[in-house]
C-alpha positions as CSV (number, residue, x, y, z in Angstrom):
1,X,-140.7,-65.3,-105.2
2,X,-144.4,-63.5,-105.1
3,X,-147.1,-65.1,-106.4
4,X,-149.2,-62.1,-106.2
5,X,-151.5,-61.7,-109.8
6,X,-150.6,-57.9,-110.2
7,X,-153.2,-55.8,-112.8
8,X,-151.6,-53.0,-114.5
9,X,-154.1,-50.3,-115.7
10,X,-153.5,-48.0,-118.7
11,X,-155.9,-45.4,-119.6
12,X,-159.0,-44.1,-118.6
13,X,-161.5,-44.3,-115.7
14,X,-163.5,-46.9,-117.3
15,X,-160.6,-49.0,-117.5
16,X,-159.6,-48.3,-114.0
17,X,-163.0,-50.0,-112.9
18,X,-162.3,-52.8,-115.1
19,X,-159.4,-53.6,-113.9
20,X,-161.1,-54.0,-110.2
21,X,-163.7,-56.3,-112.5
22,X,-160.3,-58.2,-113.2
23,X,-158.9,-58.5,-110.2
24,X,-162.2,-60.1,-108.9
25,X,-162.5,-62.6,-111.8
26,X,-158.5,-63.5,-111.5
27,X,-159.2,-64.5,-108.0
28,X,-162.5,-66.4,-108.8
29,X,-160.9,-68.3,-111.5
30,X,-157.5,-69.3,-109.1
31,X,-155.1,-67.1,-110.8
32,X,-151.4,-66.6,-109.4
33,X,-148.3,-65.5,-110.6
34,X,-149.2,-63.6,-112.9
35,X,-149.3,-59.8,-114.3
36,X,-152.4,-58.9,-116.1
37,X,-152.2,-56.0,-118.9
38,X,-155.4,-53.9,-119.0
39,X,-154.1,-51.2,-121.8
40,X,-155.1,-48.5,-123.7
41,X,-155.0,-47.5,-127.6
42,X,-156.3,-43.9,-127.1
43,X,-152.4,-43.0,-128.7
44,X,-149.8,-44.1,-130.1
45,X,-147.7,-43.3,-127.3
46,X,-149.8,-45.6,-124.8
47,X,-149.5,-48.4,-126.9
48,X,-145.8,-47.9,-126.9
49,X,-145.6,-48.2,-122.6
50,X,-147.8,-50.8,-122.8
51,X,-145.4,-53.0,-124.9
52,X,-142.4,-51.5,-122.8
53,X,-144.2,-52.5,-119.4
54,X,-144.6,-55.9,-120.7
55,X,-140.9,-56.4,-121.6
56,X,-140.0,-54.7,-117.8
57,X,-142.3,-57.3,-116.1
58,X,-140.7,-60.4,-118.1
59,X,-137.4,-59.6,-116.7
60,X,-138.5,-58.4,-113.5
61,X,-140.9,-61.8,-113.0
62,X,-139.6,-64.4,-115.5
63,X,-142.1,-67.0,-114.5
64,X,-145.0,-65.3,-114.3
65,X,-148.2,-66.0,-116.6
66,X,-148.5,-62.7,-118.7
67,X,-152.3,-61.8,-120.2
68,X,-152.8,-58.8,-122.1
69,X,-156.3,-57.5,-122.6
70,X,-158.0,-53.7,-122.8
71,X,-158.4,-51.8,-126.2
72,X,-155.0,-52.1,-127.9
73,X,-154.8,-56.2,-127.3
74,X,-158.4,-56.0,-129.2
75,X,-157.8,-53.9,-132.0
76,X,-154.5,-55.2,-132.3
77,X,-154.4,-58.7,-131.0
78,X,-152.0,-60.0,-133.0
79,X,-149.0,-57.5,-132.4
80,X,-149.2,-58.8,-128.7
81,X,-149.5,-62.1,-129.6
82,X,-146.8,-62.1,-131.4
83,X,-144.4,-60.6,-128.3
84,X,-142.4,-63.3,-126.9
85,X,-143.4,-62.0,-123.5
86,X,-147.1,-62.2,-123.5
87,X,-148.9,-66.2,-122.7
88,X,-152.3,-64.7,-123.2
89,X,-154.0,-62.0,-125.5
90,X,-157.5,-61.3,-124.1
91,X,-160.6,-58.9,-125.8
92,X,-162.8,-56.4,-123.9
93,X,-165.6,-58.4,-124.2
94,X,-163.4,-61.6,-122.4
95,X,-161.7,-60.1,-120.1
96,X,-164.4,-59.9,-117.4
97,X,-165.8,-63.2,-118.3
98,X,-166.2,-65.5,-115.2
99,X,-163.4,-68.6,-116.4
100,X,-161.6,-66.0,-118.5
101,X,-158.3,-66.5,-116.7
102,X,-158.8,-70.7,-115.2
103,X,-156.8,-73.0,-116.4
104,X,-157.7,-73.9,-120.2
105,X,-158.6,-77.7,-120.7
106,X,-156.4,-79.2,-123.5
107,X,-157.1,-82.1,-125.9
108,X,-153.6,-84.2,-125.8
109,X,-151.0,-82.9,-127.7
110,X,-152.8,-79.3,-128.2
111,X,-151.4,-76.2,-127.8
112,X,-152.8,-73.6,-125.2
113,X,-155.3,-71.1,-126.9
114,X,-153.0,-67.9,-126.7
115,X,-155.8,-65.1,-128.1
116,X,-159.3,-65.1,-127.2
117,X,-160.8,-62.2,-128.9
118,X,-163.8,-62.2,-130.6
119,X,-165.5,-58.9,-132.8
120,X,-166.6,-56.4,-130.3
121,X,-169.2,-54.9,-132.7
122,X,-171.0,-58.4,-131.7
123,X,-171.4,-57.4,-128.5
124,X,-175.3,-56.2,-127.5
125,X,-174.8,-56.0,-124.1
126,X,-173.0,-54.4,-121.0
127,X,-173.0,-56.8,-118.1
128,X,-173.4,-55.4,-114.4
129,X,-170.3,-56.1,-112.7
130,X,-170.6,-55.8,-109.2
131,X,-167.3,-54.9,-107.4
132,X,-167.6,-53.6,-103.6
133,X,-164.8,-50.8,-104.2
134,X,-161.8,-50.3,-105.6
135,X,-158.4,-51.1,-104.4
136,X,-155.7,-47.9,-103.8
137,X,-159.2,-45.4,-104.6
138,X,-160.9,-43.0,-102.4
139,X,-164.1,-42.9,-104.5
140,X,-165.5,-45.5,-106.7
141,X,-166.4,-45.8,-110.2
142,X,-169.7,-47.8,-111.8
143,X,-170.0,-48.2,-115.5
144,X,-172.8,-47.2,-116.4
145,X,-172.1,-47.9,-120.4
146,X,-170.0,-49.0,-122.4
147,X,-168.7,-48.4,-126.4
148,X,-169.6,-45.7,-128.8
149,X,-171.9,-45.2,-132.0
150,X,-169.9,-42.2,-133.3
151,X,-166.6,-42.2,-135.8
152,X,-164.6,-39.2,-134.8
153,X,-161.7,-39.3,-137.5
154,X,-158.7,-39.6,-134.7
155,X,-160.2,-42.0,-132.8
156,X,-159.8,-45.7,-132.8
157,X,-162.3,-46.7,-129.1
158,X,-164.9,-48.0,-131.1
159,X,-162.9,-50.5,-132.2
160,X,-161.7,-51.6,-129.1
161,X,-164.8,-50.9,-127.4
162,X,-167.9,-51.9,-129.7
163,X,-170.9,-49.9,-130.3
164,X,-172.6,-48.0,-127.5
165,X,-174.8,-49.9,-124.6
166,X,-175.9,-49.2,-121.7
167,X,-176.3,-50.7,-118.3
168,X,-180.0,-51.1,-117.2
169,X,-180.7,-48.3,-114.5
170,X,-182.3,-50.8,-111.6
171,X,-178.5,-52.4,-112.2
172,X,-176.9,-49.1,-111.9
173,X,-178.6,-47.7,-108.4
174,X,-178.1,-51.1,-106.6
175,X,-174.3,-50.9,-107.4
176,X,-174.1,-47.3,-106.4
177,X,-175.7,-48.2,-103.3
178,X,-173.4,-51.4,-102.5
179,X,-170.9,-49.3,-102.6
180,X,-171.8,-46.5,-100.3
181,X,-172.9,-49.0,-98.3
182,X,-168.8,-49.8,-97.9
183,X,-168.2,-46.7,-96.4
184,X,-167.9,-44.6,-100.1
185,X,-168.5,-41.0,-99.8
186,X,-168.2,-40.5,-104.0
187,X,-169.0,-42.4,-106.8
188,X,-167.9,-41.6,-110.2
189,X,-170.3,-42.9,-113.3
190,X,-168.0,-43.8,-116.3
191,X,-168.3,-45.2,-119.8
192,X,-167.0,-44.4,-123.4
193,X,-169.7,-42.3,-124.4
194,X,-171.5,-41.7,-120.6
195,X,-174.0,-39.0,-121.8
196,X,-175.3,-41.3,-124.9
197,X,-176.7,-43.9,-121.7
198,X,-180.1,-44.8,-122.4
199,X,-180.2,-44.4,-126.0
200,X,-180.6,-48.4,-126.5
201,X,-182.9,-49.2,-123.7
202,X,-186.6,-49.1,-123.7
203,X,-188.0,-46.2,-123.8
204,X,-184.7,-44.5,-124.6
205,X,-184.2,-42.8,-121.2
206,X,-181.4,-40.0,-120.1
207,X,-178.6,-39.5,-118.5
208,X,-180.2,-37.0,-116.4
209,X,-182.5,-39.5,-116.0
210,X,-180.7,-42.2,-114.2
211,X,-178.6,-39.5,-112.1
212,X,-182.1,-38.3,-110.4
213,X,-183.4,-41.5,-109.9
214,X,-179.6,-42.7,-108.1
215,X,-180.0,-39.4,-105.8
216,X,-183.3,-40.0,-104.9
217,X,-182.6,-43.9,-104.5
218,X,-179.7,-43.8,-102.8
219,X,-179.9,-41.0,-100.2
220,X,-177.2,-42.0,-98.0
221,X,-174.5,-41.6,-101.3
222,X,-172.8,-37.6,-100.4
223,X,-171.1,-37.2,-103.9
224,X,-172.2,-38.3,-107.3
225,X,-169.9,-37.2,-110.4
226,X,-169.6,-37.7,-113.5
227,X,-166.9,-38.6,-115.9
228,X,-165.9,-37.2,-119.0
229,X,-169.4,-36.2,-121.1
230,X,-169.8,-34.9,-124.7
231,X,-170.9,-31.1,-125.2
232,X,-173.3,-32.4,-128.2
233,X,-175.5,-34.6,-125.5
234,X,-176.0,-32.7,-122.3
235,X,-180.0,-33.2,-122.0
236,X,-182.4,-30.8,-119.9
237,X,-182.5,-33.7,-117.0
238,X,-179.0,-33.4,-116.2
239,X,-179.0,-29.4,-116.5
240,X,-181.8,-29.6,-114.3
241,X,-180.1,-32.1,-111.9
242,X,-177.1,-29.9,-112.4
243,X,-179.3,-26.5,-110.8
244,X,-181.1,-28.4,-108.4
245,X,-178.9,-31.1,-106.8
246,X,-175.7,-30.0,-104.5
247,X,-174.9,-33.9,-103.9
248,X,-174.2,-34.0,-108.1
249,X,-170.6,-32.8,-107.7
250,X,-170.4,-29.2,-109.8
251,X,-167.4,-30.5,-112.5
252,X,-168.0,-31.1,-115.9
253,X,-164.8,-32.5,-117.9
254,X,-165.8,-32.1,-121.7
255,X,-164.8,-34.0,-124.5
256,X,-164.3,-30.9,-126.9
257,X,-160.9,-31.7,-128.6
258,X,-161.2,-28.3,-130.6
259,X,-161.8,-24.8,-130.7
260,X,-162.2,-24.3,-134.1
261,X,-165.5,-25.2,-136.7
262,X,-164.0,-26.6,-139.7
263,X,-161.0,-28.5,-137.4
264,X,-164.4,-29.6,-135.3
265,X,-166.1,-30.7,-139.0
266,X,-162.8,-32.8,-139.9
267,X,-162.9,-34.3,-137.0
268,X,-166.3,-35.6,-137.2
269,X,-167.5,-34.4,-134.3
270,X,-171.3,-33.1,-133.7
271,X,-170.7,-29.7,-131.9
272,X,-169.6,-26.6,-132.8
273,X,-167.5,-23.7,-131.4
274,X,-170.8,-21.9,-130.4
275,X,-172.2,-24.9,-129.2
276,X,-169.5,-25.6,-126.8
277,X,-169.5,-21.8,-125.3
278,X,-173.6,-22.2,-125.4
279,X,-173.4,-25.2,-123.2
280,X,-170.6,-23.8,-120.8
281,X,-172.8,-20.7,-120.3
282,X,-175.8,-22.3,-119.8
283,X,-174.3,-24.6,-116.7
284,X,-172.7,-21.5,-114.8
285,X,-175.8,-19.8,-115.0
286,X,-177.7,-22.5,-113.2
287,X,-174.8,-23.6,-111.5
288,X,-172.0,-20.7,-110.9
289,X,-170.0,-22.8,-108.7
290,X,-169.2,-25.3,-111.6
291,X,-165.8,-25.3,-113.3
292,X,-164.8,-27.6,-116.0
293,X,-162.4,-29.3,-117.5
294,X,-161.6,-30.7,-121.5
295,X,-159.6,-32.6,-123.9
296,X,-158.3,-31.3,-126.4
297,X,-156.3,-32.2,-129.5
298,X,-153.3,-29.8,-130.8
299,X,-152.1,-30.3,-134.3
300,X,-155.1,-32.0,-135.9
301,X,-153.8,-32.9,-139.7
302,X,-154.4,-29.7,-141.7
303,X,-154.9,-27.3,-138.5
304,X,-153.7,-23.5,-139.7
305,X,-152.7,-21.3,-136.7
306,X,-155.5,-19.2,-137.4
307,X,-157.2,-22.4,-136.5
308,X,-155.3,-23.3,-133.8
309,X,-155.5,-19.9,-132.1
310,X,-159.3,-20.4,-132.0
311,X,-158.8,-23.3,-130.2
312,X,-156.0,-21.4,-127.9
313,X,-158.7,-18.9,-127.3
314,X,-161.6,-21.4,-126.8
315,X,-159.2,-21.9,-123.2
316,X,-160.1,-18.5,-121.9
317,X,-163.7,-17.6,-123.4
318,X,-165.1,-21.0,-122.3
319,X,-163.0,-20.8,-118.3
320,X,-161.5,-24.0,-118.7
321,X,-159.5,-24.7,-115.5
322,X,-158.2,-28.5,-116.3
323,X,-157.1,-29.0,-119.4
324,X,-155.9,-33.0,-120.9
325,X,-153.5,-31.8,-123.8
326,X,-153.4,-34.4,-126.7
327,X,-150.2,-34.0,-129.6
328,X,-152.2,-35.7,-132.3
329,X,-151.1,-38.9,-133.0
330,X,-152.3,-40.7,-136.1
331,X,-154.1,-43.6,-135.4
332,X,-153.6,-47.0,-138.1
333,X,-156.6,-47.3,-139.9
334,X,-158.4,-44.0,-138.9
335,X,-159.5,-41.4,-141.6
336,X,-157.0,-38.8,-139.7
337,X,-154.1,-40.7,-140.3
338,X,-154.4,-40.3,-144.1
339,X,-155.1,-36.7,-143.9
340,X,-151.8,-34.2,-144.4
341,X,-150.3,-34.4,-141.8
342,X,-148.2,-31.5,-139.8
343,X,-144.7,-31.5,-138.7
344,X,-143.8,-33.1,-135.5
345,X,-142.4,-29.9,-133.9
346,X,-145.3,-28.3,-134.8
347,X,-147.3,-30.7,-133.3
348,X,-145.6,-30.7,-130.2
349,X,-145.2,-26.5,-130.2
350,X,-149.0,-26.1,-130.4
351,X,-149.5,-28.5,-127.6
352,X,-147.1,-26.8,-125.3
353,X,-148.8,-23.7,-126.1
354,X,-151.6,-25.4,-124.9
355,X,-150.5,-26.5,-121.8
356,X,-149.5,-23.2,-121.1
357,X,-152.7,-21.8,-121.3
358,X,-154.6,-24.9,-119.2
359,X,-151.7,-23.5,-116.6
360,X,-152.8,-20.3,-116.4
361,X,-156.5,-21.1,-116.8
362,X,-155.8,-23.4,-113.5
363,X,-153.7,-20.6,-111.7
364,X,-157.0,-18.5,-112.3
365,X,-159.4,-21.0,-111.0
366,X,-157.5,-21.7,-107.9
367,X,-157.1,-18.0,-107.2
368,X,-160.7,-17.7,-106.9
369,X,-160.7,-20.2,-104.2
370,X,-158.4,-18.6,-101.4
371,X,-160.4,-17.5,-98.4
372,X,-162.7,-20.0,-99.1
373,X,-163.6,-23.2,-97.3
374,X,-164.2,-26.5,-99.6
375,X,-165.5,-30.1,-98.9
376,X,-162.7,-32.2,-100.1
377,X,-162.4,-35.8,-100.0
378,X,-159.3,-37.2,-98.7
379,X,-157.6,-39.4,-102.0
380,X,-154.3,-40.0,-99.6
381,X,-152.7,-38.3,-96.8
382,X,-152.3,-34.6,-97.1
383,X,-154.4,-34.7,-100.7
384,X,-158.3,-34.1,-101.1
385,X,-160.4,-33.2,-103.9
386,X,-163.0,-30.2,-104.0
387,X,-166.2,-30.8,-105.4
388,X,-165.5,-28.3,-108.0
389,X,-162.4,-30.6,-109.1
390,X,-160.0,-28.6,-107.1
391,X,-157.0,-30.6,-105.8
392,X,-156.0,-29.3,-101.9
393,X,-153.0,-29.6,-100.1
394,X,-153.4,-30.1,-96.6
395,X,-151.6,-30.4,-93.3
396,X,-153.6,-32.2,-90.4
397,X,-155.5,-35.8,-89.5
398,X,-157.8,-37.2,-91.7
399,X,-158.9,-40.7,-93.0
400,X,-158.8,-41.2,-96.7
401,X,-161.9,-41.6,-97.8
402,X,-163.7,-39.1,-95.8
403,X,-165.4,-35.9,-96.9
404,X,-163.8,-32.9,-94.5
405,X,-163.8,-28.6,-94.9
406,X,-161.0,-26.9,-95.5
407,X,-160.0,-23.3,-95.6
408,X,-158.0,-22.1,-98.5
409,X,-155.3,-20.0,-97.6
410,X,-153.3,-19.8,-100.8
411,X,-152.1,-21.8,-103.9
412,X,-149.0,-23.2,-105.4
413,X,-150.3,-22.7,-108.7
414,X,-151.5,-26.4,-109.5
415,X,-153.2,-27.1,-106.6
416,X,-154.8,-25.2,-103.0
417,X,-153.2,-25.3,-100.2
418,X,-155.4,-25.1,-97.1
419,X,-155.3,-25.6,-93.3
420,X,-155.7,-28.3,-90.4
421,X,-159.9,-29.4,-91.4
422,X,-161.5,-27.5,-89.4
423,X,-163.5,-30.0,-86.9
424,X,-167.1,-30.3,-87.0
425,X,-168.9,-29.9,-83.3
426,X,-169.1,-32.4,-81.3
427,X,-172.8,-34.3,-81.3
């Protein structure tokens, strides 16, 4: 019988890092047998295979210790609590505490502690946790910051997540160079909110900011990228790291969510339409190699088709090449859930249509790329990334991990498909 602590991640990037946080702290602290829960609330639906998965790994390891932590245990601590399955509900905020998972002292007669979660909005800081890579990952990941000041109407992350803070920049550059010190060609900066770093520290500095001062102060690091960043905050720093830097990897994945203003205005958010084509415009003129990617939301509550097509066009105008496709799904508690809301099959039509469209808008982008030769980074055997985002197919030697060129001779229409790397001369 193993006695392995398995983590399993839900979710986004940020909570990918995490759970490398976790994995660290569960071996500090003398954890075994166990299976550790790091979820997500982003949907409905991920809240859903997070319960399922804990039921699975009951049966599957029936004396295991099972801790739930990650955004749905602290918005909803209670509902996992209360699952036979689960020995120990976890917050954010805990769950990368050094004794989080050690063995609880007990007064006689008392009863184990089964939630530790305390209000994330109390939470001023972001600690720098300082992991030397990430287990089963080519690149790495460093959070940079953490939570979110804004309300979108759909969303429910500040919740689980607190307000926004940021990780002080001296922290920051020593991780990133740790961790090309162990060999990493990229490193991916991640958060909640990534482009609202600096707004709490002294002197309220950028993202831009920070990105120059890791390139400058970390010249050995190849590839810096960044994660998912909001049109409304891209500041004239990072533009200008964007024109001037070929190690700050040309991919910009937007959090847009919509295509259309008065969706966009009902949704809380602080761009516009014009705002997001302004911003897309500006980067592929000072950077035409870029392509990006965004999330968006099909059948916000009270969308028209007229609206919807806007955001159907947005696809095209804007050269989107990797799209995330969201069915809205009403979140308990947000001010979307209590606005009309549309019918399920509509809801999952609009997002098909959607799809449909990223498809193309990927078929596109990777057409552009035959006859070319791209630095990918090997992410597992026969699989490498482009700078630009592009996944390749490949056929030949090479170490995950490492950065090698290869030629583009076609696509299958989701990803390239290039030759042997070609091999660099000899020194």
């Amino acid at each position: 019988m193993t006695k392995d602590v398995d983590i399993v991640t839900f979710g986004c990037r940020l909570n990918a890092y995490e759970s490398e946080v976790i994995r660290k702290r569960t071996a500090e602290d003398g954890l075994s047998d166990a299976v550790v829960f790091n979820t997500c609330a982003v949907t409905g639906e991920a809240v859903r295979q997070a319960r399922q998965a804990i039921r699975k790994a009951r049966r599957e390891r029936p004396g295991a210790r099972v801790i739930v932590t990650g955004c749905a245990a602290q918005i909803d601590p209670a509902a996992f609590a209360a699952m036979p399955e689960v020995d120990l509900v976890l917050g954010n905020a805990e769950k990368a505490q050094a004794g989080a998972y050690a063995p609880q002292p007990l007064a006689a007669g008392a009863e184990p502690l089964r939630v530790r979660v305390n209000d994330i909005m109390s939470v001023r800081e972001t600690a720098g946790h300082l992991i030397d890579g990430l287990k089963d990952r080519a690149r790495a990941y460093v959070e940079v910051q953490n939570g979110c000041d804004h309300r979108c109407t759909f969303c429910v992350i500040p919740y689980g997540r607190g307000n926004s803070r940021s990780a002080a920049a001296g922290e920051v550059v020593e991780q990133v160079r740790r961790l090309a010190a162990q060999g990493y060609q990229e490193v991916v900066l991640t958060g909640v909110d990534v482009t609202s770093w600096g707004a709490d520290l002294p002197g309220q500095p950028t993202l831009g900011q920070l990105v120059a001062r890791i390139l400058k102060l970390v010249p050995e690091l190849p590839r810096l990228r960044l994660s998912s960043i909001d049109a409304a905050e891209i500041d004239p720093d990072l533009l200008r790291c964007l024109a001037e830097e070929p190690r700050l990897m040309p991919y910009l994945h937007l959090s847009l969510q919509a295509g259309d203003d008065m969706i966009l205005k009902r949704m809380k958010r602080r761009h516009s339409r014009a705002d997001a084509l302004k911003l897309v415009g500006e980067v592929r003129a000072v950077r035409p190699d870029v392509a990006f990617g965004a999330d968006l939301i099909a059948g916000f509550p009270t969308e028209t088709d007229e609206m919807f097509q806007n955001t159907l066009r947005l696809v095209d105008e804007a050269g989107l090449a990797f799209l995330h496709v969201f069915p809205f799904s009403p979140r308990p508690g947000t001010p979307a859930a209590r606005m009309p809301q549309l019918a399920r099959p509509v809801v999952k039509d609009r997002a098909a249509r959607l799809r449909a469209a990223g498809e193309a808008g990927l078929a596109r982008h990777l057409e552009r790329q035959v006859g070319r030769t791209l630095m990918g980074l090997v992410e597992r055997p026969g699989v490498a990334r482009a700078e630009d985002f592009t996944e390749i197919a490949f056929e030949g030697p090479a170490a995950d991990g490492a950065v090698v060129a290869l030629s583009v001779t076609g696509h299958d229409g989701k990803r390239a498909l290039a030759r042997v790397p070609i091999l660099e001369a000899a020194e």
